[in-house]
N, C-alpha and C positions, 0 to 999 in steps of 0.2 A: 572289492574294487567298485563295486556296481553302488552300495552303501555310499561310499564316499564321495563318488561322482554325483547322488542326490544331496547327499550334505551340501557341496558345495555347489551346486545350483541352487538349493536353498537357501542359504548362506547369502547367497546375490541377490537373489528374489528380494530377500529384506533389505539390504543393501541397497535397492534401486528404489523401494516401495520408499523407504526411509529417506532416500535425496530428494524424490521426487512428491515427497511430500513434505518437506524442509523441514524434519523437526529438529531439534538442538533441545541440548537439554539445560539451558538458561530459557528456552519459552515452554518447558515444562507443564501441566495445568491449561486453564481455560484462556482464552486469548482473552485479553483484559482490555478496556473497559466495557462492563455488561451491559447491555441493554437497558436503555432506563436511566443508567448515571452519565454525568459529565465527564466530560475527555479530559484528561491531566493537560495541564497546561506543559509546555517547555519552548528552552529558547533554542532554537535552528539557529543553521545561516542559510542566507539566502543565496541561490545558485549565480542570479544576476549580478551580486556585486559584494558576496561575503561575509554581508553585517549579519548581526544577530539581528534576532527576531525572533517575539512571542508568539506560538502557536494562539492564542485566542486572537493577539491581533489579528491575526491573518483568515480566520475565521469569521469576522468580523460581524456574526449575529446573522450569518446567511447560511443557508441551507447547503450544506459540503458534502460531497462524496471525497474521501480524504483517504488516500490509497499511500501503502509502505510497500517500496520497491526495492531494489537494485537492479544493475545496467545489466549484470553476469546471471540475471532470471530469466528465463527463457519465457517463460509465461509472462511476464513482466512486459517484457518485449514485445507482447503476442498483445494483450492489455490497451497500451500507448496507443496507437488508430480508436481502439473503442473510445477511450476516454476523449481526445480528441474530438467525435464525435457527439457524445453527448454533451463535452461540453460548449459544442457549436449550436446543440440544439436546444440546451435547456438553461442556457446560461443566462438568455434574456428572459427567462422566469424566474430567477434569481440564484438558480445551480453554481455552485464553487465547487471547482476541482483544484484538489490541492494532495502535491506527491511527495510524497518525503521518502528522499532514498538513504537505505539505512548500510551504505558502505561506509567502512572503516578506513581511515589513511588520512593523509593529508587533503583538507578539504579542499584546495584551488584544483588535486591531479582529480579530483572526484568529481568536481565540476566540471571538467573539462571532459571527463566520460560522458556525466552528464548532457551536456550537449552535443557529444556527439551522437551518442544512442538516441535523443530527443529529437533528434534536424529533419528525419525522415518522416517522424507523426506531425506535427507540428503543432505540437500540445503546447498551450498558452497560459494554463493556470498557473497556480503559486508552485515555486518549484524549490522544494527546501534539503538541507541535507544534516542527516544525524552520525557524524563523523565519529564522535563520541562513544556512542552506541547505548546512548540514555532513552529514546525512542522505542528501542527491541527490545530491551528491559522494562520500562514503565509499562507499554502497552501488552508485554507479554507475548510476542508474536511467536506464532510458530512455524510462519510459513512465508511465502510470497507467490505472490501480493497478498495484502492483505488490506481489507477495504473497509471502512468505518461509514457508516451514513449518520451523520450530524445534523441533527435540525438546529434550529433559528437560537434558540437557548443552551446552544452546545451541549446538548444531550444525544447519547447513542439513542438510535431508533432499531440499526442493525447493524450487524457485521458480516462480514463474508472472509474466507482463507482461501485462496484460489484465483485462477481466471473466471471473469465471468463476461458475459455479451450484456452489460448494462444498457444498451441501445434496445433491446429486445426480449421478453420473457417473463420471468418469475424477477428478475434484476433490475428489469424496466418498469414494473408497476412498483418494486422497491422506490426507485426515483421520484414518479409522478406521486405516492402515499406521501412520503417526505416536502416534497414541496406545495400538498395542498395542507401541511399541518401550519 
């Protein structure tokens, strides 16, 4: 009895470690793209009004912290005020924040989450959506959020899986390295 009753707290343990660490096993392996190489291009749509749109255009040779979300992320959620803030504060040194949320469905009801989950940060970057779910497969994700930092030449510089306080820390000198390259 006592055996079984650790089983299955064990059992959970993993279980909880495993949600709350989002892994799936289509982002199997290393979260993709490495450090060093170019970001895969793809077409989004965009949250404001639908259209497609090329992830380079949107990046447009400026320095991106370029985060993969969903609304149903808690940490995601947790994230949104950070990004906000940095990008109030480094965006006129040429910082782009750009979010691409990688929920499934029809992308107008995704949108509409979108913004409503958005209204309270007041986060003004590019706001893209991978309906498709080409995004969580190219880039390999395993997690959310999951954060890319993009220099000028669309090249990883780093990544990150997780929340992080990019306003402040080991995240925040990530930023300031990035936009004096």
């Amino acid at each position: 009895m006592r055996r079984r009753r650790w089983g299955r707290l064990a059992a959970g343990i993993v279980a909880i470690v495993a949600g709350w660490v989002g892994v799936s096993a289509a982002g199997a392996g290393d979260v993709g793209p490495a450090v060093g190489h170019r970001v895969p291009d793809l077409v989004l749509q965009a949250v404001e009004d639908g259209r497609s749109v090329e992830l380079a255009d949107v990046l447009g040779g400026r320095p991106t912290l370029l985060v993969f979300w969903a609304s149903w992320c808690g940490w995601c959620r947790q994230e949104l005020p950070v990004l906000e803030r940095v990008e109030r504060e480094y965006g006129a040194r040429g910082l782009r924040v750009v979010l691409v949320n990688v929920e499934s469905g029809d992308p107008q009801h995704v949108a509409e989450r979108i913004r409503t989950t958005l209204a309270p940060a007041a986060v003004t970057g590019a706001l893209l959506i991978d309906a498709s779910g080409v995004a969580r497969r190219t880039y390999r994700l395993r997690g959310l959020p999951t954060a890319f930092l993009v220099d000028r030449t669309g090249t990883v510089r780093a990544s990150e899986i997780g929340f992080r306080d990019w306003s402040a820390g080991a995240a925040n000198r990530q930023l300031t390295e990035l936009l004096a390259r």
